[in-house]
Structure formats: C-alpha cells, structure tokens
N, C-alpha and C positions, 0 to 999 in steps of 0.2 A: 872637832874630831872626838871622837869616841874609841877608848881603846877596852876589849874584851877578852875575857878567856872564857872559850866553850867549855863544856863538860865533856869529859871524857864520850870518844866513841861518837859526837855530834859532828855535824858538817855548818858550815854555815848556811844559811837560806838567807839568799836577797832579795826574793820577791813575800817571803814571809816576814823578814827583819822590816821590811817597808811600811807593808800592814801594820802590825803593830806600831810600830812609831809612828807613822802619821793617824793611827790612831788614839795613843795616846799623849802626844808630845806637843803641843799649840807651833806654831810654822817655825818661831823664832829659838826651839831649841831643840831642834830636830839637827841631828848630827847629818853634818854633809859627808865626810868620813868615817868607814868605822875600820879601826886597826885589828885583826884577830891573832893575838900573843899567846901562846904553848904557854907561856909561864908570865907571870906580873910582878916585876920585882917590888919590893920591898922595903923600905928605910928600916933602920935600928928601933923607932917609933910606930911601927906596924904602918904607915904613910906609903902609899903608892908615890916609886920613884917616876916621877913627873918629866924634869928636868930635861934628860936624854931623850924622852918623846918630844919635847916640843923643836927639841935642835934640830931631832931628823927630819921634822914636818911630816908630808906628804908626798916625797919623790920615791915614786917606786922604783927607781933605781938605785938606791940608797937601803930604803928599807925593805927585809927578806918576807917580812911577816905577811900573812892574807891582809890586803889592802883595798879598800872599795868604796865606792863614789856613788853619791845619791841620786841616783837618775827619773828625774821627776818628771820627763816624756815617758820613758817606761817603765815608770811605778816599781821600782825595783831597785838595792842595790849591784852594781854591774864592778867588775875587775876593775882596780885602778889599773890607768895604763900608761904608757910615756906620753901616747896620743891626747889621753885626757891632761895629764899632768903641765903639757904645754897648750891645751887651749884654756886651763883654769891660770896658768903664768900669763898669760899674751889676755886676758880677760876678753876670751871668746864665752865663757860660761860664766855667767852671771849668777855669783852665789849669795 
C-alpha cells in the first residue's frame, strides 16, 4: 500500500496513477493500494507516522480516506469497496 497527499485542488486519476506506475515501477513494487490522506502525519522526527496505517490496513469500512485497488483487468486504479475487500480476504483476487 501506498499512502498519498495530492496537491491542492487535484483529484485523483486511476487510470492515469496506473500508467505511470506500471510504467515506472517493475511488477513486484507496484502498489496494490493506494490510500489518499488530506493530511500526512508526522512523528517529533519529521517520520511519517506509519504505525496507525498499518493497523487500519485496508477495510474500507474502517478507513474514511480515498481508498483504491489495483485492477490489472482494467488497467486502472478502481474504489476500494467491501465487495473487493472480501474477495481480497476469502483470497478470490490473487495479489
């Protein structure tokens, strides 16, 4: 997972974010999620605080923030959804 803050006033693009990383990223560190956060906190150490992301994971019923799934049939990142979220649990999607 990959977690991001856009710039001001930008949207996300999942068929655009796709292109570029599968263009610049080799298969094995191509983010399967990418998390989009308003804001990135911060450790005392200037450190991105980590921790709290890894606890929430990936259930979009948990977490509020723009959440999205690497959908390599349709060349695109697509909404995470509960739908995906239990066929990536019950290992229907092979990541």
């Amino acid at each position: 997972m990959a977690c991001i803050r856009l710039q001001e006033n930008c949207e996300f693009n999942g068929e655009s974010t796709y292109r570029h990383v599968n263009t610049h990223l080799p298969n094995y560190a191509r983010p399967r999620f990418i998390r989009v956060k308003s804001d990135v906190e911060l450790t005392s150490t200037f450190k991105y605080r980590k921790v709290q992301l890894v606890a929430e994971g990936f259930n979009p019923a948990v977490i509020k923030d723009g959440l999205y799934f690497l959908d390599d049939k349709e060349k695109l990142y697509v909404q995470m959804t509960q739908h995906i979220y239990n066929a990536v649990k019950n290992h229907e999607f092979k990541l």
